[in-house]
C-alpha positions, -999 to +999 in steps of 0.1 A: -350+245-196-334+220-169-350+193-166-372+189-141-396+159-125-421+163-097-453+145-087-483+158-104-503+162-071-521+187-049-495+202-021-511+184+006-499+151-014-466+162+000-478+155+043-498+124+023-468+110+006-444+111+035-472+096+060-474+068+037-435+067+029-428+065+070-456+071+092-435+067+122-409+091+112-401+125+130-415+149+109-414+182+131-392+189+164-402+215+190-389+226+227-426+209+236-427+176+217-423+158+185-446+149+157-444+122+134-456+125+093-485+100+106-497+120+139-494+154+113-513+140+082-542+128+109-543+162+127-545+175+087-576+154+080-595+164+107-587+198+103-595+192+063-634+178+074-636+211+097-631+234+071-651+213+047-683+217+073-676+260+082-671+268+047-698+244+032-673+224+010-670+261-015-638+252-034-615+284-034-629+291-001-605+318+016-589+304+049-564+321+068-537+303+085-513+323+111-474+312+099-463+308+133-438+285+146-459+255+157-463+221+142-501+228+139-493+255+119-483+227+089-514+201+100-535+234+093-522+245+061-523+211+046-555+206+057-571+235+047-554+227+012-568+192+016-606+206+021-600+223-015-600+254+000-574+288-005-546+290+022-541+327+033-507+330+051-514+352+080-477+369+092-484+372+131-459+398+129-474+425+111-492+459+126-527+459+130-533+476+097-514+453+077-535+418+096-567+442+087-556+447+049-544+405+042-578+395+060-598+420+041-579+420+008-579+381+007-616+381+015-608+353+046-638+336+062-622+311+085-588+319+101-565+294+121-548+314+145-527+319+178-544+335+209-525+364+203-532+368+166-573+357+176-573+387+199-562+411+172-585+398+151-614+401+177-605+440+180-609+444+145-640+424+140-656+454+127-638+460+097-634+424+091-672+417+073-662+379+057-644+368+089-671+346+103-647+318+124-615+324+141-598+292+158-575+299+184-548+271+174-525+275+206-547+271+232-542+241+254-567+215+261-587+220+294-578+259+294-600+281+308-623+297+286-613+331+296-579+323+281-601+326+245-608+358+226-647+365+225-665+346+198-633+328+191-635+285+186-607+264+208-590+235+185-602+216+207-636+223+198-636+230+163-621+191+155-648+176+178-660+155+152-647+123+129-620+125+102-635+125+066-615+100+046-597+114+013-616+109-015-595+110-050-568+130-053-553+144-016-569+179-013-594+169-043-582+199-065-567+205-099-531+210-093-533+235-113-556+255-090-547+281-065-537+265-034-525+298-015-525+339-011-492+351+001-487+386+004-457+401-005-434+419+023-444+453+011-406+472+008-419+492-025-458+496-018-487+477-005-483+440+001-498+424-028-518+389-025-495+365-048-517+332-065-498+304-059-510+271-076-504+237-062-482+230-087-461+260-078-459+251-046-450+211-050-428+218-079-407+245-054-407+221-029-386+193-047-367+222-061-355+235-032-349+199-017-325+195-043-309+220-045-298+220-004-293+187-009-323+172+018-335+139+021-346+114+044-314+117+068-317+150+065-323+171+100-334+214+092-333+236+124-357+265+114-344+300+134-367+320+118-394+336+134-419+324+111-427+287+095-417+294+061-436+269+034-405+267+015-388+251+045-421+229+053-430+217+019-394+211+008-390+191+042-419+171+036-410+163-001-374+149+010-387+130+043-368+152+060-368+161+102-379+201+112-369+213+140-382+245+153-362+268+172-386+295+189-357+311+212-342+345+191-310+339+211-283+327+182-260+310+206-288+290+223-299+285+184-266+268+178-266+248+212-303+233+197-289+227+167-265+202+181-284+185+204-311+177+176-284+165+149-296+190+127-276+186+093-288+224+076-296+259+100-318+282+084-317+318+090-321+353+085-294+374+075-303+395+101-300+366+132-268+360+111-250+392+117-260+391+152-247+357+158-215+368+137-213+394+162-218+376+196-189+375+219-201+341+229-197+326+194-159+317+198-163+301+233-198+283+219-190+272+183-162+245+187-188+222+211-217+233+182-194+219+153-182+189+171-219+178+187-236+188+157-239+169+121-243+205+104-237+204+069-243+240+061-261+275+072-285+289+045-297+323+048-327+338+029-348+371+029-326+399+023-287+400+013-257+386+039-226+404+040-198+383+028-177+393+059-208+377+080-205+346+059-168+342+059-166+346+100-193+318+106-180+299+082-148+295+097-156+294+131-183+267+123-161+249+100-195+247+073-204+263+039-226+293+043-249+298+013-274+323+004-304+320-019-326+343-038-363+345-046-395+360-040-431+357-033-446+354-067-421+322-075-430+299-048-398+314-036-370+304-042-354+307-078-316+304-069-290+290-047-256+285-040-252+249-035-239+234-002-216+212-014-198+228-041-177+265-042-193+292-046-182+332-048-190+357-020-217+378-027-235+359-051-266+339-049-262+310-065-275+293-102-309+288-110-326+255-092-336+225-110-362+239-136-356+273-138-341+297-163-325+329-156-314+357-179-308+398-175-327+423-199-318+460-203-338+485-185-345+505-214-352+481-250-360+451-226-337+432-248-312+405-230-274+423-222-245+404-225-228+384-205-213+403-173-236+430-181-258+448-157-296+444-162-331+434-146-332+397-137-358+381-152-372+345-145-395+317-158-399+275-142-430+260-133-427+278-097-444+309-114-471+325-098-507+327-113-512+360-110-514+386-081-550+387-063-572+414-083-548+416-115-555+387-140-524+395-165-498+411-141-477+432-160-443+418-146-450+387-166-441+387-203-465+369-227-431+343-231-436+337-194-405+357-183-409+371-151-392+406-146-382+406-108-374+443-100-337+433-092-308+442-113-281+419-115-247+405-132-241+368-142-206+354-134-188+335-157-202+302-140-237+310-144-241+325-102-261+355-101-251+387-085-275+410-069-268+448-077-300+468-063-337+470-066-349+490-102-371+511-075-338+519-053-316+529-079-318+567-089-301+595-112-274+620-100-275+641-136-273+613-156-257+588-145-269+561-124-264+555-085-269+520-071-277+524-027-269+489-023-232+497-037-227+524-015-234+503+013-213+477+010-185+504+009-200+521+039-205+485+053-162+482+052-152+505+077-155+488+108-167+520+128-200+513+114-225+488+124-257+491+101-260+511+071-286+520+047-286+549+013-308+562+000-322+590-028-327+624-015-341+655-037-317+677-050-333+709-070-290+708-091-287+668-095-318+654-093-309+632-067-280+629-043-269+601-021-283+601+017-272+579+041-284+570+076-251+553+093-254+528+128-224+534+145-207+508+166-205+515+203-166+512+204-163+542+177-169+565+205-191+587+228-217+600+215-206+638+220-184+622+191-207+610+166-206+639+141-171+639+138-169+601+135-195+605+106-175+629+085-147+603+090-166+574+075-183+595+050-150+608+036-133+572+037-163+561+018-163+589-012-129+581-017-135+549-025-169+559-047-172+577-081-176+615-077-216+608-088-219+583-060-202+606-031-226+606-003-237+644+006-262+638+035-249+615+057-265+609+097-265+587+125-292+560+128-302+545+158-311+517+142-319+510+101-357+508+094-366+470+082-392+450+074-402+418+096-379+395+070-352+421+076-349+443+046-348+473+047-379+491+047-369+520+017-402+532+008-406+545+044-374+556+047-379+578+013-412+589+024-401+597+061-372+619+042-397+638+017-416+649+051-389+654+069-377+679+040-412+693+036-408+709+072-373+722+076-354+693+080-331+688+111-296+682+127-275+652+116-257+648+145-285+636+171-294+600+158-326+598+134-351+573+138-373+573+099-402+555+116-407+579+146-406+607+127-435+607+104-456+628+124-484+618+109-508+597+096-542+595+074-570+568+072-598+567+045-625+550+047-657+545+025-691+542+041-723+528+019-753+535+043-782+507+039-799+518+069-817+548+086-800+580+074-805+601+107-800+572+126-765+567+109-757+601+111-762+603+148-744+571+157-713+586+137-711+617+152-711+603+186-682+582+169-664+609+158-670+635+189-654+603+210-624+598+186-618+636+185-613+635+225-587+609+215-549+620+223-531+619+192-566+630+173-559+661+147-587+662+123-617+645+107-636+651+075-665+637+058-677+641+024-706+631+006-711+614-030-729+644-053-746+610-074-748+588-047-760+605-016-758+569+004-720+567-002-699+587+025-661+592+025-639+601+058-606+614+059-593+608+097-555+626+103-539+609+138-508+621+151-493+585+141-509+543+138-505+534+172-526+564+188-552+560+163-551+514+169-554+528+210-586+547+202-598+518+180-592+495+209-617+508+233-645+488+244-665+523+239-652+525+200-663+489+197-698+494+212-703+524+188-690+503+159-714+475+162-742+502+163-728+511+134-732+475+120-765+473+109-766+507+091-735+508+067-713+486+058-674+504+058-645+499+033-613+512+048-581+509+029-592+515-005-566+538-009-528+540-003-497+567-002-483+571-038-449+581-041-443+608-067-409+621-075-399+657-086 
């Protein structure tokens, strides 16, 4: 393995370690302010004694902390780290259901939040039974308090008390102890809660420092919409400057980017395409490259298509690389490096630490070089384990990781991404990669955003489906079906006859997740419904999302208290939900052993009718009469996909 060095400390030593190195330097950059790595590691320890007093100085204890882009956002995670406690990254982003299922799952008892996040979080109180605190972290001082969420603490409020000093180690822990729950974006299933040690976390950190070349010069402009770790620890561990650019608009992303000196521009590949795209790019990018002391544009997430790369490239006169990873290894595993040549469409060599090689799908055994197999991965950025599964089964007892992705190796070691094991499927027998088909579909400049996908065939098995974004200069929209023959047919010639696209349609827009990938396991699902009831007309754009009509929740009900008196609460509950529009049915069912234990089925026309019932100040009064008699478990269960 390459070798490696990093401090043997918890992750908060990396705020603790810059304070000391410069605590006057410029640590974090926003439209509002600045913060040095002094005034940060102070706002850390007195968020550190807060959490120390709510959770009664429990190590492990759960605390959530909302990822969004605000420079208390990194005081808060480091501090919570520094109390000994678990961070839980809290995506802002996400649906009700999915904040409901991280704050459940991860068993949080203290969140640090925005207003907007604290309100959420206030509606859902009553499926939230270990959320005792919420801090509303955005909130400024002398606000009204009607500006604050019911029952929810100010900042303000919460640190009105003296700094505890450090004692020992920064954050007091065992760096080998779990410093943080970060749940996985969800494209194949549930979002799993990944273990992340603090010596995953530190170990990524000067990882990723070196391999995109940071240090104390060093100036990052995050254009994401969340504050990624990666980018804060890896900061922090060079010294470096973050500045955090909260406007979606590229162009004005590129204009802040030069005013601030920044010397590397994070970004999504999405935000890349669109700035690619921009007819204000050519007029805005010569004054961006000349103000600007931009080194290179690093994209993450989800893959960038080389023609995206190669235009702002050239018209910013800077390398743009790409870099591969994942949840469960801290992320980031590989990387093309900034300074050095790299080929278009791969994703780098492994960083500092880390070995890489490709197995075969079937004996598991390593392929040979050029070969196509699953990427597998070991380095000291391994995850401990996924929350609820002490030996995950994606981790070999030699500590190779197996990723889910298949890839090749080029002959100087960069990896190639091919597809996802869960997105590739079988015409007969042989094998059909989605993410190949799109980049042929992705060619023809009549189309705009593209995604493939599986579809049942009762002859094949599978055939190849693809929902095609057209461009608005391909034509009117009376057009569209004979503009998608076209592209489809320029696409199979240039496919093998196994990888011909047979269902092809127009999208009005390509499901994805919040990172930007695409969201398959919807799309797949919201095509084996669609299929189930008759299917439809290809030529009048499709939306996946809209059209799963709709939608079940389960939930589990132990009753502690009076039987009746439970029984007649619910009903009211459930006459009141069943005058709900978008309301279709409700069961309950007894246990035949356990006549305490109730489960209800609830079918809603889709999520957002059944989160505008939940809502309600009446659902919310009957809830908290339900309090005190039973004590609910809602998402126990979740949609399993079964082929055939």
């Amino acid at each position: 393995m390459p070798n490696l060095a990093y401090a043997d400390m918890t992750v908060d030593g990396l705020l603790r370690s810059a304070a000391v190195r410069d605590p006057e330097g410029l640590a974090v950059r926003t439209a509002d302010g600045a913060w040095t790595f002094g005034e940060l590691d102070a706002l850390a320890d007195r968020i550190a004694a807060f959490v120390r007093h709510r959770t009664g100085r429990r190590p492990g204890a759960r605390v959530g902390v909302a990822s969004s882009l605000d420079p208390v956002f990194a005081a808060a995670y480091h501090g919570a780290a520094r109390a000994g406690a678990t961070v839980v990254l809290i995506n802002p982003l996400v649906g009700d259901e999915g904040l409901r299922h991280v704050v459940t799952a991860a068993g949080v008892e203290l969140a640090l939040v925005p207003s907007a996040t604290a309100g959420r979080l206030a509606r859902l109180r009553g499926a939230l039974p270990l959320l005792d605190t919420v801090v509303v972290t955005d909130t400024p001082t002398g606000s009204p308090t009607d500006d604050v969420p019911a029952g929810c603490l100010t900042l303000d409020t919460a640190l009105d008390g003296p700094a505890e000093p450090a004692v020992g180690r920064p954050g007091g822990a065992d760096p080998d102890a779990v410093a943080c729950v970060q749940f996985t974006t969800g494209t194949t299933g549930r979002p799993k809660g990944v273990l992340l040690t603090h010596r995953n976390l530190v170990a990524n950190a000067r990882q990723t420092a070196l391999a995109h070349g940071l240090g104390p010069g060093s100036v990052t402009l995050n254009h994401l919409p969340l504050y990624h770790v990666m980018h804060l620890n890896s900061a922090l561990d060079a010294g470096a400057c973050q500045v955090l650019c909260r406007d979606p608009d590229p162009v004005t992303s590129l204009a802040v980017a030069a005013g601030t000196g920044a010397t590397h521009y994070y970004g999504l590949p999405a935000r890349l395409h669109r700035l690619a795209a921009d007819e204000r790019l050519p007029r805005t990018a010569p004054a961006a490259r000349g103000g600007a002391r931009l080194t290179a544009v690093l994209s993450g997430g989800s893959a960038l298509r080389p023609e995206t790369a190669r235009r702002l490239g050239d018209l910013l006169g800077v390398p743009v690389v790409q870099g591969y990873g994942m949840a469960e290894l801290s992320p980031l595993t590989h990387c093309q490096r900034p300074g050095r040549p790299h080929r278009p469409g791969t994703v780098g060599t492994p960083v500092p630490g880390t070995e890489c090689r490709l197995v075969d799908l079937a004996t598991r055994r390593p392929v040979e070089a050029g070969s196509v197999g699953e990427v597998q991965v070991r380095g000291p950025q391994l995850m401990a384990g996924y929350l609820g599964e002490e030996n995950p089964s994606r981790v070999g007892a030699d500590g190779w990781f197996s990723t889910g992705d298949l890839g090749s190796v080029d002959d100087d070691g960069a990896l190639r991404l091919v597809d996802r094991v869960d997105d590739i499927f079988k015409y007969d027998n042989e094998i059909v990669s989605p993410g190949r088909v799109e980049r042929v579909l992705s060619r023809d400049p009549r189309v705009a955003d593209c995604v493939v996908a599986g579809l049942y065939d009762a002859e094949h098995g599978r055939v190849a489906w693809a929902g095609i974004v057209l461009r608005d200069e391909a034509g009117p929209r009376a057009a569209d079906d004979r503009i998608l023959r076209s592209v489809v047919a320029r696409a199979n010639e240039q496919l093998a006859s196994f990888e011909h696209i047979r269902a092809a349609e127009v999208l009005s827009a390509v499901p994805r997740t919040p990172t930007g990938k695409p969201a398959r396991s919807r799309l797949r699902q919201a095509l084996a419904e669609r299929a189930a009831f008759g299917g439809r007309s290809a030529s009048r754009p499709f939306d996946p999302l809209q059209e799963q009509t709709m939608v079940t929740f389960v939930n589990k009900l132990t009753v502690h208290g009076d039987l009746d008196t439970f029984l007649g609460v619910k009903n009211r509950l459930t006459a009141y939900m069943a005058a709900q529009p978008g309301y279709v049915s409700h069961q309950v069912m007894r246990h035949a052993w356990h006549p305490n234990v109730y489960l209800e089925l609830a079918v809603w026309e889709d999520a957002e009718a059944h989160q505008q019932a939940v809502r309600s100040e009446e659902f919310q009064t009957l809830v908290k009469q339900l309090g005190p008699l039973a004590t609910p478990e809602p998402g126990l269960f979740e949609t399993v996909e079964v082929s055939g």
